[in-house]
ZAMARGU-4260 file (C-alpha; in steps of 0.2 Angstrom, whole numbers, plus 5000, padded with zeros to 4 digits):
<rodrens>
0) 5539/5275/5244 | 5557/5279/5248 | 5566/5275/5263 | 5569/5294/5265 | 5550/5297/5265
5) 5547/5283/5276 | 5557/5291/5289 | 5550/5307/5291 | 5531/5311/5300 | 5518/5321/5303
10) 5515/5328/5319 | 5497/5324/5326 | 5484/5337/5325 | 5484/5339/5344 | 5505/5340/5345
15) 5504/5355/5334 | 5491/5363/5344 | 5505/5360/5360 | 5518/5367/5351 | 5509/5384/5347
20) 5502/5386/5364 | 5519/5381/5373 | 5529/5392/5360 | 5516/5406/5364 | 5509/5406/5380
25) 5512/5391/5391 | 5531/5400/5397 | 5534/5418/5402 | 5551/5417/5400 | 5561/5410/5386
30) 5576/5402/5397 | 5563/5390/5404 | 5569/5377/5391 | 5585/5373/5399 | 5579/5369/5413
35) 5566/5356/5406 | 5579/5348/5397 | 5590/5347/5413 | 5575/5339/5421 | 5572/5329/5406
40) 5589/5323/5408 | 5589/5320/5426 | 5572/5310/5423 | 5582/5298/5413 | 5597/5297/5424
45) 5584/5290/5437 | 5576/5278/5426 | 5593/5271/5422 | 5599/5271/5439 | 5582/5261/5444
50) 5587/5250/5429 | 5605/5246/5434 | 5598/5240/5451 | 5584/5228/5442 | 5593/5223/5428
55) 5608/5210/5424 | 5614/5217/5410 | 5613/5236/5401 | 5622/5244/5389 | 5639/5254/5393
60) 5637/5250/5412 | 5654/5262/5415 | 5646/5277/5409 | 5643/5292/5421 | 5624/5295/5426
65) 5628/5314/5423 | 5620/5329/5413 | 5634/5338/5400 | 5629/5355/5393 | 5639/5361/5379
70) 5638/5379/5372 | 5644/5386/5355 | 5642/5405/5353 | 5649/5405/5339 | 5637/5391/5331
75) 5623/5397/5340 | 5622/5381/5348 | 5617/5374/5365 | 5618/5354/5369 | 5612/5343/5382
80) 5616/5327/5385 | 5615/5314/5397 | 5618/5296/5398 | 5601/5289/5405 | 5590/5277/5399
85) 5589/5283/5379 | 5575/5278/5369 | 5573/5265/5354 | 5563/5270/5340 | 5546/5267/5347
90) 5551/5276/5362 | 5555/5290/5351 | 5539/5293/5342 | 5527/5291/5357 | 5537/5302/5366
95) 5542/5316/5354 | 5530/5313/5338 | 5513/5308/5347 | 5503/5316/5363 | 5491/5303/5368
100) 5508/5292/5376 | 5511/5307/5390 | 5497/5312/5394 | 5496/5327/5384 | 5479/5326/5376
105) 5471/5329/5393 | 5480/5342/5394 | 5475/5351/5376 | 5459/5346/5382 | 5459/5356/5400
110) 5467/5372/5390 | 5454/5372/5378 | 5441/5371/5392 | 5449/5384/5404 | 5463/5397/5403
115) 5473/5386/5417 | 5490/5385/5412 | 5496/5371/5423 | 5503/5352/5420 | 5512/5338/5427
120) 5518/5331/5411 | 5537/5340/5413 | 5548/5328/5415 | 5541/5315/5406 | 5547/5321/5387
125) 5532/5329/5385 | 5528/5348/5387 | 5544/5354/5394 | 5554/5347/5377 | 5544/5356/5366
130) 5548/5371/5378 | 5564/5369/5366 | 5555/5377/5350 | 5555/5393/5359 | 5570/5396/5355
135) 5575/5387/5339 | 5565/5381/5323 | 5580/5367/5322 | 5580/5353/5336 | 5588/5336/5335
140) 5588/5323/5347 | 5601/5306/5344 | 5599/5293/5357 | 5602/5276/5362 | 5591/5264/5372
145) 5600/5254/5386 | 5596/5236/5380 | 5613/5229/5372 | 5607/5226/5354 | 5599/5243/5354
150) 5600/5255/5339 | 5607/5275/5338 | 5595/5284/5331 | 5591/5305/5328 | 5576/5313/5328
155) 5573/5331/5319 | 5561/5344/5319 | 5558/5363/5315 | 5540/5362/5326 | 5533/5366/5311
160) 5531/5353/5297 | 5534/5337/5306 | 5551/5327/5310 | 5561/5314/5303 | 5568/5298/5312
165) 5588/5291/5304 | 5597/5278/5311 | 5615/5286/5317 | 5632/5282/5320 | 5639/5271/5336
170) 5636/5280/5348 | 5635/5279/5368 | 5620/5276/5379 | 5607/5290/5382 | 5601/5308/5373
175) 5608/5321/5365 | 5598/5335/5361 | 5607/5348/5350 | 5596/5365/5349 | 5601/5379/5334
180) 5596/5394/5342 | 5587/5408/5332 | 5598/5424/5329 | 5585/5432/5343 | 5589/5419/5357
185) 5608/5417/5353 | 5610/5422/5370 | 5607/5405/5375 | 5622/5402/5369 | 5633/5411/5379
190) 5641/5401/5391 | 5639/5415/5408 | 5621/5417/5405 | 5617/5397/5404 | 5626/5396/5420
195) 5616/5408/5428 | 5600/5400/5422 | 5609/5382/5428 | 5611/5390/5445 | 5593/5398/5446
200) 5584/5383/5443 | 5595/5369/5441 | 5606/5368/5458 | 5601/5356/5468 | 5596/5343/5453
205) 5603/5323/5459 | 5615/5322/5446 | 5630/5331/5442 | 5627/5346/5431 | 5640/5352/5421
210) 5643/5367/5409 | 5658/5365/5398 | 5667/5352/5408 | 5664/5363/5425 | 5652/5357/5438
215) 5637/5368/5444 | 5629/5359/5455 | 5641/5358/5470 | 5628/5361/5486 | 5617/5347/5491
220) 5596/5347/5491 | 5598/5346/5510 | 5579/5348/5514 | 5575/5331/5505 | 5587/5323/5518
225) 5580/5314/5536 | 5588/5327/5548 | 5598/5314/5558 | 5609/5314/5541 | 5611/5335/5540
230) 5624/5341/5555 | 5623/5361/5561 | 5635/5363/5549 | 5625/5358/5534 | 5612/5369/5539
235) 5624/5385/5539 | 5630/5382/5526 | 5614/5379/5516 | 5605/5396/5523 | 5621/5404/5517
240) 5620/5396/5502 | 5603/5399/5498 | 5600/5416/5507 | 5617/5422/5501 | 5621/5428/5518
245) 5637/5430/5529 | 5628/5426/5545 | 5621/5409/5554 | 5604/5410/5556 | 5593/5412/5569
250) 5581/5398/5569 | 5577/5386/5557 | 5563/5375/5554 | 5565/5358/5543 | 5553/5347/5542
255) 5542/5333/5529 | 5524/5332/5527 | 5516/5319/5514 | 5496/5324/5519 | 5489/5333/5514
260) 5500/5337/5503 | 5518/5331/5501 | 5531/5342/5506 | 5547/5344/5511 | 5553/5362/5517
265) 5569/5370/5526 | 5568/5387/5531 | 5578/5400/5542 | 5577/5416/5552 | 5589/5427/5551
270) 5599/5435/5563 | 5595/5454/5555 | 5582/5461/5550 | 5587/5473/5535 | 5570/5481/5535
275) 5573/5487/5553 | 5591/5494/5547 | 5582/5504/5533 | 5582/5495/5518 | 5566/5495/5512
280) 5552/5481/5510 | 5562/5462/5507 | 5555/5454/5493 | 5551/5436/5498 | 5566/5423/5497
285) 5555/5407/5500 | 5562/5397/5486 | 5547/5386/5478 | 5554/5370/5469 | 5545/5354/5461
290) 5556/5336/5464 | 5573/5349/5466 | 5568/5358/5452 | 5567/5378/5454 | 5547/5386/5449
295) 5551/5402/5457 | 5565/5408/5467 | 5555/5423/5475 | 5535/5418/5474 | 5522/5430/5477
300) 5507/5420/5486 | 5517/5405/5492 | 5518/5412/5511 | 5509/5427/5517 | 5517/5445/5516
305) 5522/5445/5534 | 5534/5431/5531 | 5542/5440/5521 | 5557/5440/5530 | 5561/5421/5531
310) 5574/5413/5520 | 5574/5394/5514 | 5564/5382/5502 | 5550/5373/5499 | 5547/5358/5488
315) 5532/5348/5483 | 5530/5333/5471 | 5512/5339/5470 | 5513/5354/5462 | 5516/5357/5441
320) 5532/5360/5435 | 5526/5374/5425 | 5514/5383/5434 | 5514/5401/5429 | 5518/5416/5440
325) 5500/5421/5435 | 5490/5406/5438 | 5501/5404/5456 | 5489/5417/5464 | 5473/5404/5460
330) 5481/5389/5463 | 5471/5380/5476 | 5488/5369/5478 | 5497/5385/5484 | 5484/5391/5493
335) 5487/5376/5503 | 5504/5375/5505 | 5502/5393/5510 | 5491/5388/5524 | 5501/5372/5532
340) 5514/5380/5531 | 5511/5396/5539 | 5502/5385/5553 | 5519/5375/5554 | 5530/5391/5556
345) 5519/5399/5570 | 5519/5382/5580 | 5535/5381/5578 | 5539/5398/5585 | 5526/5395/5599
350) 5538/5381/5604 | 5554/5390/5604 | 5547/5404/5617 | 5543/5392/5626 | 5558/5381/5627
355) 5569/5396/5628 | 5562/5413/5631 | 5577/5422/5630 | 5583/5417/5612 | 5564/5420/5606
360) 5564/5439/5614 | 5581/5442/5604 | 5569/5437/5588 | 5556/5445/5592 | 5564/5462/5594
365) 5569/5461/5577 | 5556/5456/5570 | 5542/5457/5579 | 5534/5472/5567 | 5533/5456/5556
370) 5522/5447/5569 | 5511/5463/5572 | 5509/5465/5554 | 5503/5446/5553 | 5490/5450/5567
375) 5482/5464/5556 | 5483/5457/5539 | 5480/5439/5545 | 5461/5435/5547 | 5464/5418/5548
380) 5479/5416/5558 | 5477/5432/5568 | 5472/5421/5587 | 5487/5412/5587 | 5498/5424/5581
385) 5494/5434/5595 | 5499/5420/5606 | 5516/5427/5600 | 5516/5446/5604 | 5524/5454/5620
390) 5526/5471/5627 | 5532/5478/5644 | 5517/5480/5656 | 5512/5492/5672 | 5521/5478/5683
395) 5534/5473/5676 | 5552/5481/5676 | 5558/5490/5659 | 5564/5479/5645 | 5553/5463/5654
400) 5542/5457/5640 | 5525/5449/5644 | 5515/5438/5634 | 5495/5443/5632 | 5493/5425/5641
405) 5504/5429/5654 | 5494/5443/5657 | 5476/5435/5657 | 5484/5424/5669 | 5488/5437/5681
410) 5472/5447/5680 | 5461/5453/5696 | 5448/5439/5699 | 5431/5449/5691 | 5443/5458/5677
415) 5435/5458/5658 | 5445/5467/5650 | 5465/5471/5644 | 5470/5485/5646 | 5483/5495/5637
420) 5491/5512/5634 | 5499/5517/5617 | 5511/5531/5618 | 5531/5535/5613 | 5540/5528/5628
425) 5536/5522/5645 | 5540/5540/5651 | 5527/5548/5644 | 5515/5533/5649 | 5520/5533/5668
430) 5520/5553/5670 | 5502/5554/5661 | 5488/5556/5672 | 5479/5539/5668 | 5490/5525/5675
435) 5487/5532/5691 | 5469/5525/5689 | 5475/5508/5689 | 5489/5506/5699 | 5479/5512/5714
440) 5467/5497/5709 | 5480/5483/5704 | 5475/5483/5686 | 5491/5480/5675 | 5493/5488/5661
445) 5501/5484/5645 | 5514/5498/5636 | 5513/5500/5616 | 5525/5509/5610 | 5525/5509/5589
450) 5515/5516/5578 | 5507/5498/5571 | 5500/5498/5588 | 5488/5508/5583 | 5484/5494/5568
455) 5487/5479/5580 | 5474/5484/5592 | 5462/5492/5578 | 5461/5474/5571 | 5463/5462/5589
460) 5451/5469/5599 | 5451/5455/5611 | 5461/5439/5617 | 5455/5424/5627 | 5438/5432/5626
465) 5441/5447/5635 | 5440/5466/5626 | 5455/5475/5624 | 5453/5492/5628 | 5465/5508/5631
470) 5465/5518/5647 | 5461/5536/5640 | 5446/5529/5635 | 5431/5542/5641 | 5418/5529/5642
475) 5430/5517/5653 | 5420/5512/5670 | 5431/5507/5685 | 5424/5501/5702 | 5425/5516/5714
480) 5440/5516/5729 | 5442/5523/5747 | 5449/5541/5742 | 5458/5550/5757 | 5457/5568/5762
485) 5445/5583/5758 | 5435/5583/5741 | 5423/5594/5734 | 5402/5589/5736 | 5394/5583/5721
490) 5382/5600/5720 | 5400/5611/5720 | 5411/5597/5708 | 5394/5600/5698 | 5394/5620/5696
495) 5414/5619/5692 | 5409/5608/5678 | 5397/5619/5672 | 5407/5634/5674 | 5423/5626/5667
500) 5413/5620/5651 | 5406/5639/5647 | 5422/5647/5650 | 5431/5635/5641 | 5417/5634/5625
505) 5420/5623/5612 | 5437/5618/5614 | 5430/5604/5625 | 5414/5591/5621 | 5412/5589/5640
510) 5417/5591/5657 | 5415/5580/5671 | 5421/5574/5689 | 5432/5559/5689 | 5430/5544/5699
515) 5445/5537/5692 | 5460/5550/5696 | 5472/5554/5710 | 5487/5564/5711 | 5483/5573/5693
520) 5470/5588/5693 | 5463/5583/5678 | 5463/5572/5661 | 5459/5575/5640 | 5451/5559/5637
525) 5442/5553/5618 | 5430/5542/5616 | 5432/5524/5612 | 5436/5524/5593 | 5444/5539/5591
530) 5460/5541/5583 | 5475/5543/5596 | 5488/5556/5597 | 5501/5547/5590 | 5492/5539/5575
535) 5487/5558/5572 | 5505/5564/5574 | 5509/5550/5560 | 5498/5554/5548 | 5502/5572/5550
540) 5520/5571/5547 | 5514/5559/5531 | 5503/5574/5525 | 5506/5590/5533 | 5488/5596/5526
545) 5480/5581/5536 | 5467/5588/5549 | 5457/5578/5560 | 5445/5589/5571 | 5445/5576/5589
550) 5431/5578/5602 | 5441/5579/5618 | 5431/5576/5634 | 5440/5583/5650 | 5440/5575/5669
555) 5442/5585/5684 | 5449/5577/5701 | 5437/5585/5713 | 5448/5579/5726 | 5464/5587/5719
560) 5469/5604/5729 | 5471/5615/5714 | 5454/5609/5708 | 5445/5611/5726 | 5454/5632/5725
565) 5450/5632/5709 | 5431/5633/5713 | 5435/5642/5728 | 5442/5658/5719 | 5431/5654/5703
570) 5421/5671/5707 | 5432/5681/5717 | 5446/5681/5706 | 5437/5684/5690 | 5453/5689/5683
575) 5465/5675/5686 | 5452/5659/5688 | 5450/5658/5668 | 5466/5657/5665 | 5470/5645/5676
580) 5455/5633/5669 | 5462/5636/5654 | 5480/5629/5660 | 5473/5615/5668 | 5465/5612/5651
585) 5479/5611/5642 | 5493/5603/5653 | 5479/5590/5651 | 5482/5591/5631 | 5498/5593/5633
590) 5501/5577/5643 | 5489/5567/5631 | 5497/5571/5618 | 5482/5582/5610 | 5487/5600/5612
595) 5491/5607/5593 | 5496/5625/5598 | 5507/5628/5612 | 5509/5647/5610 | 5495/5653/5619
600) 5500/5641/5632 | 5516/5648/5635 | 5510/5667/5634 | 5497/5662/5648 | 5508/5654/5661
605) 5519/5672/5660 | 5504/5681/5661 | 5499/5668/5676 | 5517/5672/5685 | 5513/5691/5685
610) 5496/5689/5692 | 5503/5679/5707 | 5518/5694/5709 | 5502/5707/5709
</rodrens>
């Protein structure tokens, strides 16, 4: 046998079967390779730097510990070299000719057993260099051990046939990998779009990275650091960095975990909200990395939607390099880091309202849509989100902002329930006819004022065990109170009833007399359940053909003048009395928000006018 056949191999069975699934399927996008080899690289810049601390002597101690990327557009050529701890011949075959070294067997074995698409061998010159025959049927590799008497050797391949191993030239300490591009990735050759790529993935790798002689990496993996080491400085400039943002943030939130899984995460708040301004939905801009390496720099799955606004990155050592956008939704993995740190983030914000309220109300009027939201979507962090809601309430002054807590504090001793009123503005709250219910009884009462309200309390129906319930509610009991002045008799509030419900017909469900009004004449209340006015207004506007019919129930004051006159001129003044139990009717709608058709309204209070003139 020659010495030319003696150097050349055959891969195993199982590293062909690699190949095709990695140069098929393992990687959605082709520009993956690069960053492999960049962690490849920085892989063996570690090892070496571990070596020079443990070792006396090592080859070429003057060398850089840096990543060189070279690109020829003209060749059709990209190259990556570093000067880490090389390989010697063995070295060489385990790592690039043979699978049972790295790992990889288990891993063949897993994807012939399951469609999961995930490893941990990247980084360790297994899967992610063989990410390199995506892009090229023509990959050599020359490298140079670190031991003093070690020999240059190359390495070759097409991923198809096998490879061959030559003894080289002198050369320097480390690996070269030099890829020959097909004609349909010569992009990859291009020096702008490598840089990109470098700057997507490859930013915050430990050593210096650099394309053509120009550094990349020029901003520091800041969340790895202990926190006593980063100034307020480093943290602006990091969120502007990352979040590509003019602004200094609002909040941020650093912080390490190694159970139960280990982590190391920086994330900001910023001070705008762009979805507020009208921008649209944000995509999330949660960075996930792996060791510093980028997996995804806007992951779906790795925080729940309603975080959507935060800016930042989180890295674990747990997760695979690799892990497909696809398999992320199933990874159990992400499913935890999803969960710890969600928790983290609402704790953390719990915090900051307490230790100062008037920074976490500027927040949390830009962004508390996004808390809302959380409280509907959330199931399983709905309680403690709701520990970070506020609204204005019955007692307090406009713009004051109550937590629900604060509000169970102050509660009436005997009080089961929250109340609350959603409407468009404290206005229209305070000038309808239900406040006035509890005020005279000292029940506050909590202003909603957006159209997720209607959401929010569809979804947290109670807090601290007690119900949440609105005040036009027609089914809402209250304990009776001393009422002042003349009132009609139950047998006469009785016969108005009766007589207002036949001449009103079915415009109205029912009529009764009120226990719970007084200064208004009368109220439109729904029944608990019932889809409110402004939620119907919303959907209306959405679809103009939308059409709800409502049940409206209607209270009488009996104790209200007009009410009592009313059913003292009910039969004497045949003429005008239906028209004014029609008005009462619908200034009730009207102030409730439920009256659809305001013509006939209008045309009765003239017709009203000249009744009084005659």
């Amino acid at each position: 046998m020659s010495e030319e056949e003696s150097n050349k191999h055959h891969f195993q069975a199982e590293v062909q079967q690699l190949l095709n699934i990695v140069i098929n399927s393992l990687y959605t996008d082709k520009e993956i390779f690069i960053r492999e080899l960049v962690s490849n690289a920085a892989d063996a810049l570690e090892k070496m730097r571990h070596t020079q601390l443990t070792k006396k002597s090592v080859l070429d101690p003057e060398l850089e510990l840096a990543i060189n990327i070279t690109t020829d557009e003209e060749k059709k050529i990209i190259t990556i070299i570093d000067h880490g701890i090389g390989m010697n011949r063995d070295e060489l075959t385990q790592n690039l000719g043979t699978i049972a070294h790295s790992g990889s067997k288990k891993f063949i074995n897993s994807l012939s057993e399951s469609d999961q698409k995930e490893t941990s061998l990247i980084g360790q010159f297994g899967v992610g260099f063989y990410s390199a025959f995506m892009v090229s049927d023509n990959v050599k590799v020359f490298t140079r051990s670190w031991e003093k008497d070690s020999q240059c050797l190359s390495w070759a391949s097409d991923g198809k046939s096998g490879y061959e191993i030559q003894e080289e030239g002198d050369r320097k300490r480390g690996t070269s990998i030099v890829i020959s591009l097909t004609d349909d990735h010569e992009e990859f050759s291009k020096e702008d779009r490598v840089k990109d790529i470098l700057q997507s993935y490859s930013s915050f790798v430990p050593f210096p990275v650099l394309l053509n002689g120009e550094r990349i990496n020029t901003v520091e993996a800041i969340w790895m650091k202990p926190k006593s080491e980063i100034t307020d400085e480093d943290y602006t400039e990091f969120y502007k960095f990352t979040a590509k943002a003019f602004d200094d943030p609002h909040y941020r939130m650093h912080f390490s975990a190694d159970a139960p899984l280990m982590i190391n995460s920086l994330v900001f708040v910023p001070k705008e909200n762009p979805e507020k301004l009208g921008f649209g939905q944000v995509d999330p801009a949660v960075a996930l990395y792996c060791n510093k390496v980028l997996i995804d720099g806007a992951p779906k799955g790795l925080l729940p939607d309603w975080l959507r606004f935060l800016k930042g990155v989180i890295d674990s050592e747990d997760l695979p390099l690799n892990i497909s956008r696809e398999s992320m939704q199933d990874s159990a993995l992400i499913k935890k880091l999803n969960r710890l740190i969600t928790k983290r983030f609402i704790k953390f914000l719990e915090r900051e309202s307490t230790a100062d309220n008037e920074k976490y109300e500027t927040f949390y009027n830009q962004f508390r849509n996004f808390i809302k939201e959380g409280v509907i979507t959330d199931a399983d962090h709905r309680d403690s989100l709701a520990n970070l809601l506020r609204f204005e309430t019955s007692i307090e002054e406009p713009d004051n902002l109550s937590s629900l807590d604060q509000y169970v504090t102050r509660m009436k001793e005997g009080q089961d329930k929250i109340y609350f009123q959603i409407a468009q503005d404290r206005n229209s709250i305070e000038s309808a006819p239900y406040l006035e219910a509890f005020k005279v009884r000292g029940l506050e009462v909590l202003f909603l004022y957006e159209a997720i309200d209607e959401y929010l309390v569809g979804q947290l129906t109670s807090f601290s065990e007690k119900e949440l319930v609105s005040i036009n509610r027609a089914d809402l009991e209250l304990d009776d109170i001393e009422t002042k002045g003349d009132s009609l008799d139950e047998k006469s509030a009785s016969e108005l009833c009766e007589w207002l419900k036949e001449t009103l017909g079915e415009r109205i469900a029912e009529v009764r007399a009120s226990k719970r009004l007084v200064d208004s004449p009368a109220a439109a209340l729904t029944p608990g359940g019932s889809m409110s006015p402004q939620m119907k207004q919303m959907m209306q506007q959405m679809n103009p053909d939308f059409s709800q019919s409502q049940s409206v129930e209607i209270e009488i004051n009996p104790r209200h003048e007009l009410i009592r006159k009313l059913q003292e001129v009910r039969q004497s003044r045949s003429d005008l009395a239906p028209m004014i139990a029609e008005q009462i009717v619908d200034n009730a709608l009207l102030s409730a928000g439920l009256l659809d058709e305001s013509k006939n309204m209008v045309n009765r209070v003239y017709d009203i006018m000249l009744k009084s003139l005659d």
